[in-house]
N, C-alpha and C positions, 0 to 999 in steps of 0.2 A: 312647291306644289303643296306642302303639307301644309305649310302658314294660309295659305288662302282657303285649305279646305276647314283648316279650323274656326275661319269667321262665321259666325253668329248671323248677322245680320243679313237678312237673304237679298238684299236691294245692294246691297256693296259687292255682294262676292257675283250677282249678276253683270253690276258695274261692269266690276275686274273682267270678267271672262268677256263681256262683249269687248271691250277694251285691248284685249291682250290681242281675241280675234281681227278688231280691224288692224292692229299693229301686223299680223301676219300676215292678211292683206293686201298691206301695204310693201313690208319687206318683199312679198311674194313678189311685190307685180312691180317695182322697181330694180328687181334682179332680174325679170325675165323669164326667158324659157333655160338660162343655162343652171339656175340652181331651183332644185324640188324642195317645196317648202310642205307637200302633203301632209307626211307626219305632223307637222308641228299644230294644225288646226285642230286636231282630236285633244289637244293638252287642256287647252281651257274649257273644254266639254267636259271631258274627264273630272276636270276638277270642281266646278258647277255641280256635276252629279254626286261626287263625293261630299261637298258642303250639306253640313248638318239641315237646313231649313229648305233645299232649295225644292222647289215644284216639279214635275215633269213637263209642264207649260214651258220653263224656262230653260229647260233642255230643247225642246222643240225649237224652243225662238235661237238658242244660240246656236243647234245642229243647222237650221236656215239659215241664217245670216253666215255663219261659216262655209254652208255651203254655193252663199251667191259670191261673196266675197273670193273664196275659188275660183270661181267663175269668171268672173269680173278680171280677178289678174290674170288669167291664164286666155280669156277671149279679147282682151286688149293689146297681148305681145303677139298673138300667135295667129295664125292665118290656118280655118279650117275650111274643106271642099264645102262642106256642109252645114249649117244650123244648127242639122238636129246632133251632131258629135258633141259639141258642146253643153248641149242641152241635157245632153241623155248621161253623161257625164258626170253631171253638176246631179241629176237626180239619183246617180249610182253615191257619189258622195254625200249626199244629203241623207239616203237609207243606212249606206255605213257609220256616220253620224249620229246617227235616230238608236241605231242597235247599240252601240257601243255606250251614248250616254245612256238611253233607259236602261240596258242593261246592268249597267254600274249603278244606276239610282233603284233597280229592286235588289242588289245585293246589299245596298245600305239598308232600306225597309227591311230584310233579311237580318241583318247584322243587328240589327236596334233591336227585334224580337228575341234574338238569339241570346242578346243578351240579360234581357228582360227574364225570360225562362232562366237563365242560369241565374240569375240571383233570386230567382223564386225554388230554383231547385237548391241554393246552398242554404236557405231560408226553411225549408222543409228537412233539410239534412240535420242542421243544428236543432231543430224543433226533435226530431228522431231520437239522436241522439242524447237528449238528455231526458227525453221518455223511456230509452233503453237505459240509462245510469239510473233514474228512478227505480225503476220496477227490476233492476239485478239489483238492487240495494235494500226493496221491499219484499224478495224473493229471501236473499241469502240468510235472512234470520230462522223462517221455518223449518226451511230446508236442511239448515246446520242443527235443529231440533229434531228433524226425521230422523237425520243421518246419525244422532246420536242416539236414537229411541232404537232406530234400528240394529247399531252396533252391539245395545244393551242385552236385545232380544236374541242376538246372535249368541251374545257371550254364555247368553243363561240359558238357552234350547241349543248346545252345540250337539248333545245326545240325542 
């Protein structure tokens, strides 16, 4: 998961994820009803969102497509009373999709700023700091001349 969110190129790592999606699918609707393959469609969402370039457009298209491909395995093995269960299903999966990729795609916009900030804040820090080693360094000359004028004045008015 970490290898494909680190590709660069946002046309490959959408490749991958539609790719992996129709592999799921496919697995999905070749096993049937007796094995649940749900979790495993969120995985290349997940990771599309997490790639550095990728759009919220392409969350959308692969939250879609992972959520008809659902559908598609699961309305081909299985015998519903109704239409609308499969339907209504497929759009509960398509919203849980939608949240979970966008969601992950603004905690990356999040994370990019956040980081941004911290090295404007260590940028600021270092800049501080050696504005504060200047001015204790252009302080401590006079100071050490008060401090001895004043020792003086001490010495000679102790009466």
């Amino acid at each position: 998961m970490d290898l494909i969110g680190k590709i660069k190129n946002k046309y490959l790592s959408f490749s991958l994820a539609l790719l992996a999606i129709f592999f799921i699918g496919y697995v999905d609707y070749i096993t049937g009803e007796e094995l649940a393959f749900s979790f495993f469609y969120i995985f290349p969402i997940a990771v599309l969102a997490r790639s550095p370039e990728t759009k919220p457009s392409a969350i959308i298209l692969s939250s879609l497509l992972a959520a008809i491909m659902w559908f598609l395995a699961e309305f081909l093995v299985r015998e519903y009373s109704s239409i609308f269960f499969p339907i209504w299903n497929a759009g509960v999966r398509l919203f849980f999709f939608l949240s979970i990729g966008l969601l992950l795609d603004y905690l990356k916009v999040k994370e990019k700023k956040l980081k941004s900030m911290n090295s404007k804040l260590k940028s600021i820090n270092e800049e501080k700091n050696k504005f504060i080693g200047i001015a204790a360094h252009d302080i401590r000359g006079p100071l050490g001349i008060i401090n001895s004028f004043a020792a003086i004045l001490i010495d000679d008015h102790k009466e």
